[in-house]
C-alpha positions as CSV (number, residue, x, y, z in Angstrom):
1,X,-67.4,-28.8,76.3
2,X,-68.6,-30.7,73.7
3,X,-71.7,-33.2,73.1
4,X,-71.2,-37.2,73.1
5,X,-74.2,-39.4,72.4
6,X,-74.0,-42.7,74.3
7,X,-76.2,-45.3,72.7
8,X,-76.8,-48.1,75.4
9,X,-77.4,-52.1,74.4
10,X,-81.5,-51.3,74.4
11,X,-80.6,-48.8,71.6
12,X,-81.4,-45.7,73.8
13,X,-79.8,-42.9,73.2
14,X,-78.0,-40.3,76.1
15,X,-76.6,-37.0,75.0
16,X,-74.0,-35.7,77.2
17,X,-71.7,-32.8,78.1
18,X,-67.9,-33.9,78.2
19,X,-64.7,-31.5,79.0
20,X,-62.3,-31.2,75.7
21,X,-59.1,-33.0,76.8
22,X,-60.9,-35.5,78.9
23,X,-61.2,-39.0,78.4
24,X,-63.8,-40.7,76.9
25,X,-64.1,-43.0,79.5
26,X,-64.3,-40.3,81.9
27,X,-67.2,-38.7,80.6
28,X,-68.8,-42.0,80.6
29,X,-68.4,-42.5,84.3
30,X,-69.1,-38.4,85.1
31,X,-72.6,-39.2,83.5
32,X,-73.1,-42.7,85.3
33,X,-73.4,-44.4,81.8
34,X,-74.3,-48.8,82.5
35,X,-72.1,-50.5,80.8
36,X,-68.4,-48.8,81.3
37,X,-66.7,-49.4,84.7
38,X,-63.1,-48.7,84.0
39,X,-61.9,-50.6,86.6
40,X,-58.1,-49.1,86.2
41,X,-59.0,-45.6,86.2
42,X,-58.0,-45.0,82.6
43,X,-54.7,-46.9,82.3
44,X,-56.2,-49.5,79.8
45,X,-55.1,-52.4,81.5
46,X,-58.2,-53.8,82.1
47,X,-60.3,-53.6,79.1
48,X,-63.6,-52.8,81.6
49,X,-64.5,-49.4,79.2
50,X,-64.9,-51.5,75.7
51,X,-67.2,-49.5,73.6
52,X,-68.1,-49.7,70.1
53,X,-67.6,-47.0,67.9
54,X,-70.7,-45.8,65.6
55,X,-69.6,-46.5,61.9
56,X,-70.2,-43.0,60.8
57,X,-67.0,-42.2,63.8
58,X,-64.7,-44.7,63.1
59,X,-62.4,-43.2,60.3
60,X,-62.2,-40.0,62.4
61,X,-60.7,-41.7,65.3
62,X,-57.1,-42.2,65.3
63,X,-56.0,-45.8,65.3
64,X,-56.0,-48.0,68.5
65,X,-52.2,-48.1,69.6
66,X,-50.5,-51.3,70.3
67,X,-51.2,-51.5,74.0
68,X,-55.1,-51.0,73.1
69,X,-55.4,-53.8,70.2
70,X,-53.4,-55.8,72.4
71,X,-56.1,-55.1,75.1
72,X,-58.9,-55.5,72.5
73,X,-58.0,-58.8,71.7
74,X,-58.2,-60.7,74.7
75,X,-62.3,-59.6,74.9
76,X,-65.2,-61.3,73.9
77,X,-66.7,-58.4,72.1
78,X,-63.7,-57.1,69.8
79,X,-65.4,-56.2,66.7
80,X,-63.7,-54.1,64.1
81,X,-65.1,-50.7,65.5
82,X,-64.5,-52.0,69.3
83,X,-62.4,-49.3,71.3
84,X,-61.3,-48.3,75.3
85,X,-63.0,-45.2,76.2
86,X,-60.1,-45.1,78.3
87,X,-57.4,-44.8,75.2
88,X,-60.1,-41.9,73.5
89,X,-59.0,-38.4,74.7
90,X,-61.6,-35.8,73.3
91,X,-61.5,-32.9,71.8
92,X,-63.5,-30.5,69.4
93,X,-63.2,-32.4,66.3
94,X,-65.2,-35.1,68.6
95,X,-67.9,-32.9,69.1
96,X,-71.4,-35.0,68.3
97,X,-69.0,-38.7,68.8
98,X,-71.8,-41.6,69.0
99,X,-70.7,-44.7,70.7
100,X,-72.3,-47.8,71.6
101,X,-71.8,-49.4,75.1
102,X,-72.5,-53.2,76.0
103,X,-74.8,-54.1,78.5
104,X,-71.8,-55.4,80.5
105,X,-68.4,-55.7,80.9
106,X,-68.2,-58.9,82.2
């Protein structure tokens, strides 16, 4: 298990527990986080888990894949940090990963 800081769009902060080898997405909906819906279960067709990456976390990340940028640019809110949870699989080196969720997907 490892910790994951979910910072919601009135700046609050929720600390989590999420499996290693899980999604990022999935941890979001485990721990009923507003904001992700992930309305293809984790296939990131839909673009319904778009999060934005906390600065400090970006460069550790590896790079959205082609499907995912593809994905990220057909939404309102792409910004250069802008991720799917879904596409985010965790494991330790993740461990303390702050990201910032919209009030909405929609």
């Amino acid at each position: 298990m490892i910790n994951i800081t979910f910072i919601d769009h009135l700046q609050q902060a929720t600390r989590v527990q999420a499996d290693v080898g899980a999604s990022l997405m999935q941890a979001a909906v485990d721990n009923n986080m507003a904001g992700v819906v992930g309305e293809c279960g984790g296939f990131g067709s839909c673009a319904t888990c778009v999060c934005q990456v906390d600065a400090s976390w970006v460069d550790r990340l590896p790079p959205p894949e082609a499907m995912e940028s593809a994905m990220l640019e057909s939404v309102a809110a792409d910004l250069p940090n802008s991720r799917l949870c879904c596409q985010i699989t965790l494991n330790a080196d993740l461990a303390g990963l702050t990201v910032h969720l919209p009030e909405s997907q929609y």
